[in-house]
C-alpha positions in Angstrom: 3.1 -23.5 -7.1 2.1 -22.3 -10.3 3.8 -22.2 -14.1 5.6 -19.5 -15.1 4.2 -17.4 -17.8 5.5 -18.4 -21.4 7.2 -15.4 -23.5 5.2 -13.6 -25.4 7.9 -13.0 -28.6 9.4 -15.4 -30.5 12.9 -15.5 -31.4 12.1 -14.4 -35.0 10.2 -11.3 -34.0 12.9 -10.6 -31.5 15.3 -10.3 -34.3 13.4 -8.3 -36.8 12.9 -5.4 -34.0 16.9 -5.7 -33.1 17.2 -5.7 -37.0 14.8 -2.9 -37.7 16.5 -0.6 -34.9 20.0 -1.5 -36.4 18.7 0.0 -39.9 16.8 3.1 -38.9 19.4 3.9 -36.7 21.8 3.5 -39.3 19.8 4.9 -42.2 19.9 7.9 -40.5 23.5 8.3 -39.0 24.3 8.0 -42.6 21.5 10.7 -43.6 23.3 13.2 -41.4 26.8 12.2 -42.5 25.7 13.6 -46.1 23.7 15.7 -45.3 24.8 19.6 -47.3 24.9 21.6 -43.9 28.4 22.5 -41.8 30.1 20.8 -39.8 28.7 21.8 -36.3 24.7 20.9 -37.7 25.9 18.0 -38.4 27.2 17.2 -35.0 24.3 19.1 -33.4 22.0 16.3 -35.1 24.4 13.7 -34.7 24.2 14.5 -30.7 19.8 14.6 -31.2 20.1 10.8 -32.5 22.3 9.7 -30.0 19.4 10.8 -26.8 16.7 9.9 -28.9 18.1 6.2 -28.7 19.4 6.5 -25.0 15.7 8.1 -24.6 14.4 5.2 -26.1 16.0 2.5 -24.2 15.5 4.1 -20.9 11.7 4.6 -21.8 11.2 0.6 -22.8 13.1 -0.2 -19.2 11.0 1.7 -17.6 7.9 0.1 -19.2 9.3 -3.4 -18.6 10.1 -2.7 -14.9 6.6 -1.6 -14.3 5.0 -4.2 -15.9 7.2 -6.6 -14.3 6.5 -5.0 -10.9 2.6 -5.7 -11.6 3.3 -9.3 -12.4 4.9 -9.3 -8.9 2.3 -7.8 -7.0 -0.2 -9.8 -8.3 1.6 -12.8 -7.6 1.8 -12.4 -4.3 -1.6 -10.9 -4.1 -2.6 -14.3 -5.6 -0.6 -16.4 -3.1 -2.2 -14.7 -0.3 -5.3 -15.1 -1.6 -5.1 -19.3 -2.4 -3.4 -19.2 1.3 -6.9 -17.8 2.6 -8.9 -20.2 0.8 -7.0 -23.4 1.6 -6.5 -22.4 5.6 -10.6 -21.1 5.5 -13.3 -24.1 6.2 -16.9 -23.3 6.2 -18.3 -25.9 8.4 -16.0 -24.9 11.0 -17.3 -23.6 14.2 -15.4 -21.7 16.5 -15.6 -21.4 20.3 -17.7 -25.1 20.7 
């Protein structure tokens, strides 16, 4: 059949995006924890971080599965193709 496709990322650049999450995301928990404002704006942004991330996440799933979902597709569009052009002979002469 064919290869699969080799990964795109390396391990290093997999970590520096997992790293750079971990700090923005912490950077700014801690922003709001000092921020000078009451308790309740506090939670009130505390509760916009937390669906920012969750919206975050579901929106690079969604990205992946679609993608992923292409690379299927044309796959098997490909498979049926090679299967046509291996069973197909020109010099073939039906009905003699």
């Amino acid at each position: 059949m064919t290869a699969p496709v080799p990964r795109r990322t390396t391990s290093a650049y997999y970590l520096q995006a997992v790293a750079s999450f971990a700090f923005a995301s912490v950077a700014l928990a801690l922003g709001i924890a000092y921020l000078p404002v009451s308790a309740w704006m506090r939670a009130f942004l505390a509760v916009g971080l937390l669906y920012e991330i969750t919206s975050a996440f579901t929106l690079a799933k969604v990205i992946r599965d679609r993608q992923e979902e292409g690379a299927i597709t044309s796959r098997v569009d490909q498979a049926r193709l090679e299967k046509l052009l291996s069973e197909h002979d020109p010099f073939r002469a039906d009905g003699i």
